[in-house]
N, CA and C atoms as an extended XYZ file, in Angstrom:
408
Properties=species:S:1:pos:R:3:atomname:S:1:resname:S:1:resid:I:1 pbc="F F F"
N        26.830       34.093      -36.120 N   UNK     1
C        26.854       33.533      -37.458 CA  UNK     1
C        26.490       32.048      -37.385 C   UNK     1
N        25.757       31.780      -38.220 N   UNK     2
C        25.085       30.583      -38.457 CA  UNK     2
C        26.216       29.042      -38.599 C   UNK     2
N        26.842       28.346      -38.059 N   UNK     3
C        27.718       27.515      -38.710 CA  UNK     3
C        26.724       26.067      -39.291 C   UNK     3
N        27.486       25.928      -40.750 N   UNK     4
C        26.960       24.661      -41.601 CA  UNK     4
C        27.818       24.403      -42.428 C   UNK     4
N        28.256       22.946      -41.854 N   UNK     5
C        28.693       22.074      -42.376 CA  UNK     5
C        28.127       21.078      -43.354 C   UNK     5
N        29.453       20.823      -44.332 N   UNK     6
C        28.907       19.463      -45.036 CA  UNK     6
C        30.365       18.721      -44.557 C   UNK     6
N        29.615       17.405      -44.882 N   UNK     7
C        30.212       16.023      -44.455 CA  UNK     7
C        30.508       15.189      -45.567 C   UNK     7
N        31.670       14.815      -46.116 N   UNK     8
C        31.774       13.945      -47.047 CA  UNK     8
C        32.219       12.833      -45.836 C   UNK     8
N        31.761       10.887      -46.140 N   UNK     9
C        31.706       10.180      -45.213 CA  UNK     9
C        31.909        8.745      -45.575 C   UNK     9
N        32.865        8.416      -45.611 N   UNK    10
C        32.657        6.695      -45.889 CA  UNK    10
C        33.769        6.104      -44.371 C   UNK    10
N        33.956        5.025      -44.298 N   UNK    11
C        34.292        3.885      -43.306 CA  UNK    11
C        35.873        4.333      -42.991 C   UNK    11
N        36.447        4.906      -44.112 N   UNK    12
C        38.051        4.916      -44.231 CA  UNK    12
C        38.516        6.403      -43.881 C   UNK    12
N        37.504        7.263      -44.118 N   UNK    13
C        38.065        8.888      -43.879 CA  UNK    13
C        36.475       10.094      -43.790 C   UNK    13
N        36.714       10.454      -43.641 N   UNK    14
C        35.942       11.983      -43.375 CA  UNK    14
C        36.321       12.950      -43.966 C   UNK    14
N        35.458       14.001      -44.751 N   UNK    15
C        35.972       15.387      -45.323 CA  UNK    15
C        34.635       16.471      -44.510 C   UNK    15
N        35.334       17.196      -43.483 N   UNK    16
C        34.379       17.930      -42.915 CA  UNK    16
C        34.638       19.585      -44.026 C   UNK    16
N        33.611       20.418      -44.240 N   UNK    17
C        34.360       21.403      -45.157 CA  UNK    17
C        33.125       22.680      -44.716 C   UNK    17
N        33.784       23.797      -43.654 N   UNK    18
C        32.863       24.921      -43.279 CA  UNK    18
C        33.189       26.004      -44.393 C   UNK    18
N        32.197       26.404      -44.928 N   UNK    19
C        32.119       27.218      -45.940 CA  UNK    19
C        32.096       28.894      -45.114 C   UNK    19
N        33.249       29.817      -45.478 N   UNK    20
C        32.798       31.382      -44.569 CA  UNK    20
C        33.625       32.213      -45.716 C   UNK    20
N        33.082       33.325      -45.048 N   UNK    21
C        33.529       34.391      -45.766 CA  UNK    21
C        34.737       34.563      -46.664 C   UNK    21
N        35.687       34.292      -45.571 N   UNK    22
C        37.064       33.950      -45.994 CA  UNK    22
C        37.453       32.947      -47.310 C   UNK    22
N        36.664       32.445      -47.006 N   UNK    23
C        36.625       30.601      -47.703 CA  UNK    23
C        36.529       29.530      -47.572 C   UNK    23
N        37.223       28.012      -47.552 N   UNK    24
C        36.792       27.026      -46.670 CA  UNK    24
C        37.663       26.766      -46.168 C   UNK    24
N        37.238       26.428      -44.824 N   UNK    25
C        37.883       24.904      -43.942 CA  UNK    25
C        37.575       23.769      -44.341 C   UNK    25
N        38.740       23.179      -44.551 N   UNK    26
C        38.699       21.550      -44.569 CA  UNK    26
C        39.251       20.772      -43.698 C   UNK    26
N        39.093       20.245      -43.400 N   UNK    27
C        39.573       19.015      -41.790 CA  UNK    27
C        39.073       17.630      -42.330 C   UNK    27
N        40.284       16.699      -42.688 N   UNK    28
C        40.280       15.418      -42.726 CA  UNK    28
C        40.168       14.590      -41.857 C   UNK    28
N        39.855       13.762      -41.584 N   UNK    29
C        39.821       12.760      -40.316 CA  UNK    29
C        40.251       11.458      -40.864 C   UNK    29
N        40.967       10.182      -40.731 N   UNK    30
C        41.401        9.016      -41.488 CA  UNK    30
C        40.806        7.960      -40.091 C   UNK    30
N        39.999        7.390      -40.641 N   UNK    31
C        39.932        6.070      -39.162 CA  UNK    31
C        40.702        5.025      -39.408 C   UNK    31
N        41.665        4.964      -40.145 N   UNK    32
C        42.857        4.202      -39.325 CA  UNK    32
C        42.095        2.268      -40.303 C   UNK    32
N        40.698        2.415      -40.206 N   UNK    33
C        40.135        0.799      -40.439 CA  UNK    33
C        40.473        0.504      -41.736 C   UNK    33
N        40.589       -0.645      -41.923 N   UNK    34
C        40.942       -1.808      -43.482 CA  UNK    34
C        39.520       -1.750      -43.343 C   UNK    34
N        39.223       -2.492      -44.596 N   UNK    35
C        38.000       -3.625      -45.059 CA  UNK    35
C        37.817       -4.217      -44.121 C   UNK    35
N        36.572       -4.334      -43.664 N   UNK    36
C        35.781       -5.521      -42.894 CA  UNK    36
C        35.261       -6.466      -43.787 C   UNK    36
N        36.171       -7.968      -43.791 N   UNK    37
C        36.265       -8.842      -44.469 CA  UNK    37
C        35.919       -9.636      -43.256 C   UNK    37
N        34.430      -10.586      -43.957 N   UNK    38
C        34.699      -11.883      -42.996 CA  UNK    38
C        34.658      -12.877      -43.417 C   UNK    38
N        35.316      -14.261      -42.441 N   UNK    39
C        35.441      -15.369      -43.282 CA  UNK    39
C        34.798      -16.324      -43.296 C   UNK    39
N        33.326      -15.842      -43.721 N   UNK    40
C        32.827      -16.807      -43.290 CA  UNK    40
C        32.495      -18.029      -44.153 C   UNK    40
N        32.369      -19.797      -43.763 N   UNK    41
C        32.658      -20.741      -44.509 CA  UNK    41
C        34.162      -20.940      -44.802 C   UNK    41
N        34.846      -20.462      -44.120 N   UNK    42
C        36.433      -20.825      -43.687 CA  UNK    42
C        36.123      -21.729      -43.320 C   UNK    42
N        37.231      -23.376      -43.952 N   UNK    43
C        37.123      -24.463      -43.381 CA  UNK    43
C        38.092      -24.218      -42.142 C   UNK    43
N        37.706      -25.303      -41.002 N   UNK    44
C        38.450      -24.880      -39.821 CA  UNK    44
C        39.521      -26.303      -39.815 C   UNK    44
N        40.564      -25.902      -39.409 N   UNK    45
C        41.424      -26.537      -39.099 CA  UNK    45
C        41.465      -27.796      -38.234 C   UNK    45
N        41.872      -29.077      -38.255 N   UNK    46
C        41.982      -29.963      -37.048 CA  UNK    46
C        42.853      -30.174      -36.451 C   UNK    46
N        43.845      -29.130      -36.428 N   UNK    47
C        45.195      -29.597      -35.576 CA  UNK    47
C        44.695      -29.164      -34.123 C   UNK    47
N        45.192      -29.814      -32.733 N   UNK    48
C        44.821      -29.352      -31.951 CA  UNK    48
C        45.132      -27.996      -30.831 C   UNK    48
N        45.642      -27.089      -31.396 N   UNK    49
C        46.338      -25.915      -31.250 CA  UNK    49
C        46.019      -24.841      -31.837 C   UNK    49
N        45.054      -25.413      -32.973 N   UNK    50
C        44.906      -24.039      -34.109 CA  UNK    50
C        43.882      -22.898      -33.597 C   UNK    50
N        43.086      -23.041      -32.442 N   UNK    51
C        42.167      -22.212      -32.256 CA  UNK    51
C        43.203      -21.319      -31.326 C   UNK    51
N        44.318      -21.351      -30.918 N   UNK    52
C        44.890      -20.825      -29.833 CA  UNK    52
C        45.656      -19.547      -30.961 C   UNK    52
N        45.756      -19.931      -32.389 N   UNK    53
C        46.689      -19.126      -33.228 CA  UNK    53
C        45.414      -18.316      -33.935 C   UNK    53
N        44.054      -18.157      -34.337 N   UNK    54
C        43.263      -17.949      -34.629 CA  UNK    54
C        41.842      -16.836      -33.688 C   UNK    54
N        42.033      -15.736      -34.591 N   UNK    55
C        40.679      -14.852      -33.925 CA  UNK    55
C        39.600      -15.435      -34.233 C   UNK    55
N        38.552      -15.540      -33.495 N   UNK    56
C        37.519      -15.813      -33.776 CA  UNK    56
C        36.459      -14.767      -34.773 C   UNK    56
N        35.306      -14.679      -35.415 N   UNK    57
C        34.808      -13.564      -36.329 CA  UNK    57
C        34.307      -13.228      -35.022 C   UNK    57
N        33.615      -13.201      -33.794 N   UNK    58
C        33.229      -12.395      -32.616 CA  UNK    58
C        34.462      -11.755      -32.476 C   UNK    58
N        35.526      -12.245      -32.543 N   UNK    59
C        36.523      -11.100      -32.106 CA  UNK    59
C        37.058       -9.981      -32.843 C   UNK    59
N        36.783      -10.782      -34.063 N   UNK    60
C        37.287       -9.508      -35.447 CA  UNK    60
C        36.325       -8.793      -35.253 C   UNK    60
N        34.847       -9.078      -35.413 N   UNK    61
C        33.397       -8.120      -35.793 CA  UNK    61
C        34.115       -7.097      -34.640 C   UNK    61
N        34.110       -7.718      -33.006 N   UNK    62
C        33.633       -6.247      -31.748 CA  UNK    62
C        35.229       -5.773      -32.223 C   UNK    62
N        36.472       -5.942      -32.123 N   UNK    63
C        37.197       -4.979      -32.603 CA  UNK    63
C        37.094       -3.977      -33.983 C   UNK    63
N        36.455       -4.736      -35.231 N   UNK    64
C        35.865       -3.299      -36.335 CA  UNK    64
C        35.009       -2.204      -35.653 C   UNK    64
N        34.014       -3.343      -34.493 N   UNK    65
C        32.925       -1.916      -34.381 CA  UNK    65
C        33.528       -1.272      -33.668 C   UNK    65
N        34.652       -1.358      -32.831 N   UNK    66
C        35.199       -0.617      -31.590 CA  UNK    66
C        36.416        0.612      -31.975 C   UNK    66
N        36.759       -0.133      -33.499 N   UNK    67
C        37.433        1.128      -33.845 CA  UNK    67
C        36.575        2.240      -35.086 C   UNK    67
N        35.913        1.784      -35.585 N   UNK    68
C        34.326        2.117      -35.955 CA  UNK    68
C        33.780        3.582      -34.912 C   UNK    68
N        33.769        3.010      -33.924 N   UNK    69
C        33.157        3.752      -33.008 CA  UNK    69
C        33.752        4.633      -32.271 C   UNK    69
N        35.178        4.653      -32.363 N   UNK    70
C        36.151        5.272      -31.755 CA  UNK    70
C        36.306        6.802      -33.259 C   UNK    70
N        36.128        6.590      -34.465 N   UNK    71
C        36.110        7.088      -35.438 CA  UNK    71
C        34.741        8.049      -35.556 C   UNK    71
N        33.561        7.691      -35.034 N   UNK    72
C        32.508        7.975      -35.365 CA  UNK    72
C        32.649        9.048      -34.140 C   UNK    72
N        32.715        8.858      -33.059 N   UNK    73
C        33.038        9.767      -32.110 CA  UNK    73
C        34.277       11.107      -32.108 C   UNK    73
N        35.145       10.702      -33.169 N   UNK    74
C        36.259       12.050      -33.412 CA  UNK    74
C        35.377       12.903      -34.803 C   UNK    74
N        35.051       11.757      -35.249 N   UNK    75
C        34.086       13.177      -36.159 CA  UNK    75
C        32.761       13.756      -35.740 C   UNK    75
N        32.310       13.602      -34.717 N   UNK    76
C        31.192       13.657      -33.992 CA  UNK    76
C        32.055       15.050      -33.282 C   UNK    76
N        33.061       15.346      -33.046 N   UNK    77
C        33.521       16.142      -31.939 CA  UNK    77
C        34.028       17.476      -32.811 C   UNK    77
N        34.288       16.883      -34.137 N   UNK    78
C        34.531       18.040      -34.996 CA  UNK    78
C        33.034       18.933      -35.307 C   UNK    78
N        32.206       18.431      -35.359 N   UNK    79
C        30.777       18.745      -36.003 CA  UNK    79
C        29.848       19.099      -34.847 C   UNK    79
N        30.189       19.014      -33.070 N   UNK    80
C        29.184       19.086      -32.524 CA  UNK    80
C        28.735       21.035      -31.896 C   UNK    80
N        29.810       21.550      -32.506 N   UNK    81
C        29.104       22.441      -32.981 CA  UNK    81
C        27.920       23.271      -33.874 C   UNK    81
N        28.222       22.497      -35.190 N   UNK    82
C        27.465       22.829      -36.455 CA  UNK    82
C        26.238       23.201      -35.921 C   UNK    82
N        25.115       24.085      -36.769 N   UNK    83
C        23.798       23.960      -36.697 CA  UNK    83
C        23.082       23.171      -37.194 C   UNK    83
N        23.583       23.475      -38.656 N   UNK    84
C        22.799       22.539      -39.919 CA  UNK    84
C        24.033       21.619      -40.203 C   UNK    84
N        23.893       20.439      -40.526 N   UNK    85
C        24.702       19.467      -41.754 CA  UNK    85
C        24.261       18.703      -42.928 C   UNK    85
N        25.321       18.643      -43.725 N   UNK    86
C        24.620       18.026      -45.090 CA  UNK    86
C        25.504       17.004      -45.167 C   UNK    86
N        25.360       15.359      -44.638 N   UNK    87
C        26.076       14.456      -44.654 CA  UNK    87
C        25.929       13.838      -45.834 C   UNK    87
N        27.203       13.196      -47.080 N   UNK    88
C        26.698       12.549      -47.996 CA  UNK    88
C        28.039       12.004      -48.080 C   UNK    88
N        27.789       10.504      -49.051 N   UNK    89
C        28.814        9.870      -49.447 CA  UNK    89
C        28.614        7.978      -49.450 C   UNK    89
N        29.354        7.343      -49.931 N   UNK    90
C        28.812        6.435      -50.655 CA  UNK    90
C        29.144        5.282      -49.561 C   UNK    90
N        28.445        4.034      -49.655 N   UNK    91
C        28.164        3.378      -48.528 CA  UNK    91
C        27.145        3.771      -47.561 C   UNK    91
N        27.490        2.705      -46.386 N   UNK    92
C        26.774        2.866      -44.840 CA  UNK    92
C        27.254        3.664      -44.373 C   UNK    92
N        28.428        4.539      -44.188 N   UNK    93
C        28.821        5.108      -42.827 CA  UNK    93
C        27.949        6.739      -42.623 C   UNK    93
N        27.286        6.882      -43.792 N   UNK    94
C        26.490        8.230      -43.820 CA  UNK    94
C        25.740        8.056      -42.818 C   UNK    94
N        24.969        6.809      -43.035 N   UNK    95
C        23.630        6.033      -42.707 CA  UNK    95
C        24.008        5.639      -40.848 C   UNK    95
N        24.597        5.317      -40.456 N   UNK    96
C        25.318        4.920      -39.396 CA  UNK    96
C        25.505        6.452      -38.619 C   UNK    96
N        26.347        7.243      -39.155 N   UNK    97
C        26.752        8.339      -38.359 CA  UNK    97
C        25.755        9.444      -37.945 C   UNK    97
N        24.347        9.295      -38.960 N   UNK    98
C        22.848       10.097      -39.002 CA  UNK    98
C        22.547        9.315      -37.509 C   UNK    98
N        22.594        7.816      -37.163 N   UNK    99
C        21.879        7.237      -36.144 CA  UNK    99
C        22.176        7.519      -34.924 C   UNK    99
N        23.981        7.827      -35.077 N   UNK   100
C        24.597        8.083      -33.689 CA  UNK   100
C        24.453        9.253      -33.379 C   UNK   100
N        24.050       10.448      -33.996 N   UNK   101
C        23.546       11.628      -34.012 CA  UNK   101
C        22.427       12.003      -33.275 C   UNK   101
N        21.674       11.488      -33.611 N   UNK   102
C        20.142       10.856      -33.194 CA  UNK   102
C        20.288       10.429      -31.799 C   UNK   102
N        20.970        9.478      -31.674 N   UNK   103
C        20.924        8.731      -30.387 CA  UNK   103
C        21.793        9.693      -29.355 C   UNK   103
N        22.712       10.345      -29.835 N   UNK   104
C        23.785       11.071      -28.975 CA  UNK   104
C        22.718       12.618      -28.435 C   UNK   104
N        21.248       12.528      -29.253 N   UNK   105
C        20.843       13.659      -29.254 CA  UNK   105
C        21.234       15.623      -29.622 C   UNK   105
N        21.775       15.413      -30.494 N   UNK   106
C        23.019       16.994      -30.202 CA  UNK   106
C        22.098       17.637      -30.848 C   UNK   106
N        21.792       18.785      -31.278 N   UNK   107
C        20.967       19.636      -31.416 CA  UNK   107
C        21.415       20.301      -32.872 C   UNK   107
N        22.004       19.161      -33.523 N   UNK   108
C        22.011       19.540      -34.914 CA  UNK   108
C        21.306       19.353      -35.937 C   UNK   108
N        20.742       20.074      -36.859 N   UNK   109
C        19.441       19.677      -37.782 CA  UNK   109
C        20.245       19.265      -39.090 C   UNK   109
N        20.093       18.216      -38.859 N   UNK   110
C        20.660       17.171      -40.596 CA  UNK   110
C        19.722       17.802      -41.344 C   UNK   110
N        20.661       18.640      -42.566 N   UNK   111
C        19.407       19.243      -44.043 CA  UNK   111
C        19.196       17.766      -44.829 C   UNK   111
N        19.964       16.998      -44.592 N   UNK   112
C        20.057       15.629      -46.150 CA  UNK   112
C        21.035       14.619      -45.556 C   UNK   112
N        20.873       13.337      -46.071 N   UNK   113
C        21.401       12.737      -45.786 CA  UNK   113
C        21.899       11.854      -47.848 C   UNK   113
N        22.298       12.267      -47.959 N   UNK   114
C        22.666       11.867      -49.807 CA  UNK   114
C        23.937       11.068      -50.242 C   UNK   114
N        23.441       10.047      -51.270 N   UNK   115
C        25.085        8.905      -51.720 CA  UNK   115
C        25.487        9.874      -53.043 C   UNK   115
N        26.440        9.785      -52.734 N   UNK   116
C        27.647       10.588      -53.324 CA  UNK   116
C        28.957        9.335      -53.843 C   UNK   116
N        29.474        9.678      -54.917 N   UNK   117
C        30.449        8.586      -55.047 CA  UNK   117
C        32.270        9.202      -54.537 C   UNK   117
N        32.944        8.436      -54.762 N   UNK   118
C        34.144        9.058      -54.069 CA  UNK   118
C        34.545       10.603      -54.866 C   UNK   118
N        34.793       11.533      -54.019 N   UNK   119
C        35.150       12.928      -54.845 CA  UNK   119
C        36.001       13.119      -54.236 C   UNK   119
N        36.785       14.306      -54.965 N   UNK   120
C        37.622       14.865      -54.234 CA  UNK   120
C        37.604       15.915      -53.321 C   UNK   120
N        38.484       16.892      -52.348 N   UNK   121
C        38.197       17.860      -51.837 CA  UNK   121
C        37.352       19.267      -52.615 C   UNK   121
N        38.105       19.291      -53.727 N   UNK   122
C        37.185       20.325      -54.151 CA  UNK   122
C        36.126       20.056      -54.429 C   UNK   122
N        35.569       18.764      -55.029 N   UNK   123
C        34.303       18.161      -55.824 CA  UNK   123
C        33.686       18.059      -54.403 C   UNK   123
N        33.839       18.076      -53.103 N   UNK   124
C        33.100       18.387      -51.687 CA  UNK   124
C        33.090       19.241      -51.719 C   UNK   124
N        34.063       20.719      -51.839 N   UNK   125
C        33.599       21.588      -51.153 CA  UNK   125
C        32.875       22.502      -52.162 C   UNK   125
N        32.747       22.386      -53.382 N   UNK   126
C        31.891       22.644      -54.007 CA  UNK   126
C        30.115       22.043      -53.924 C   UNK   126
N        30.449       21.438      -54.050 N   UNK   127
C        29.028       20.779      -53.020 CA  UNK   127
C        28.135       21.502      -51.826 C   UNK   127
N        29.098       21.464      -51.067 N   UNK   128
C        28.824       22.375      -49.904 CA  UNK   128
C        28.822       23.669      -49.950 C   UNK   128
N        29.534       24.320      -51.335 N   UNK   129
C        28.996       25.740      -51.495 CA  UNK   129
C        27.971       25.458      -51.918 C   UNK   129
N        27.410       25.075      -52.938 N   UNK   130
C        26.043       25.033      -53.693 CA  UNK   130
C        24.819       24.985      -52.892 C   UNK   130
N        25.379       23.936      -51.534 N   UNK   131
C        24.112       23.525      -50.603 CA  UNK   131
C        24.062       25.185      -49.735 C   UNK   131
N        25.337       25.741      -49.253 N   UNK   132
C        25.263       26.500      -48.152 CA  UNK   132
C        26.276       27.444      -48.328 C   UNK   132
N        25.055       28.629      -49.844 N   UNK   133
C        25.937       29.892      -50.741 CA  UNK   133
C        26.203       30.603      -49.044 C   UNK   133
N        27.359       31.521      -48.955 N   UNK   134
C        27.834       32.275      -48.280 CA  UNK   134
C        27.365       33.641      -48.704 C   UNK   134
N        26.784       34.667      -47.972 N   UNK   135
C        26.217       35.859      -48.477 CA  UNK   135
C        27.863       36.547      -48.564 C   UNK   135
N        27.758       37.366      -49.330 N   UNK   136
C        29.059       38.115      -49.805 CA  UNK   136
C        28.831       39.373      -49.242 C   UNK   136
């Protein structure tokens, strides 16, 4: 049997949803990340101690991408089965997770890559029936 997934996808969570006979699977994933806020044009301080109490934005940026990437890889492990996927959802992280795909090489054929605004589980997995009807 053919497996195809759709992907609902932004920075903060994942909605993976396999459509079968039975009905669907849904599997959430949460990456754990806030907002990537930076500060930049923060006036800097002149006391002489303050850089010792202070992250630098090199240190904030490689810790977002590192838990970023730690995220992109647990949903990568849910999906590296799939045949087909239909990744969509609003923002970059669609756009991002198509590249690591690519680069990771896996032998899955992305049908679409589409912005979607925030939905809910059913408003996904309806989606994903429409894209990938189940023969009855």
């Amino acid at each position: 049997m053919k497996k195809e997934i759709g992907l609902w996808i932004d920075r903060r969570k994942a909605v993976i949803v396999n459509i079968t006979k039975e009905g669907e699977d849904i599997q959430k994933i949460e990456s754990g990340i806030g907002r990537h806020i930076r500060y930049r044009g923060a006036s800097n301080t002149k006391s002489p101690y303050s850089s010792q109490y202070q992250q630098g934005d090199n240190q904030l940026d490689n810790k977002f991408a590192e838990q970023l990437n730690k995220y992109y890889d647990e949903v990568i492990s849910h999906i590296r089965a799939a045949e087909a996927i239909l990744i969509f959802g609003p923002g970059e992280a669609k756009g991002e997770l198509e590249k690591r795909l690519e680069h990771e090489g896996l032998k899955v054929q992305i049908l679409a890559v589409e912005t979607a605004d925030k939905m809910t589980d059913r408003q996904i997995a309806a989606k994903v029936r429409d894209r990938f009807p189940v023969l009855k």
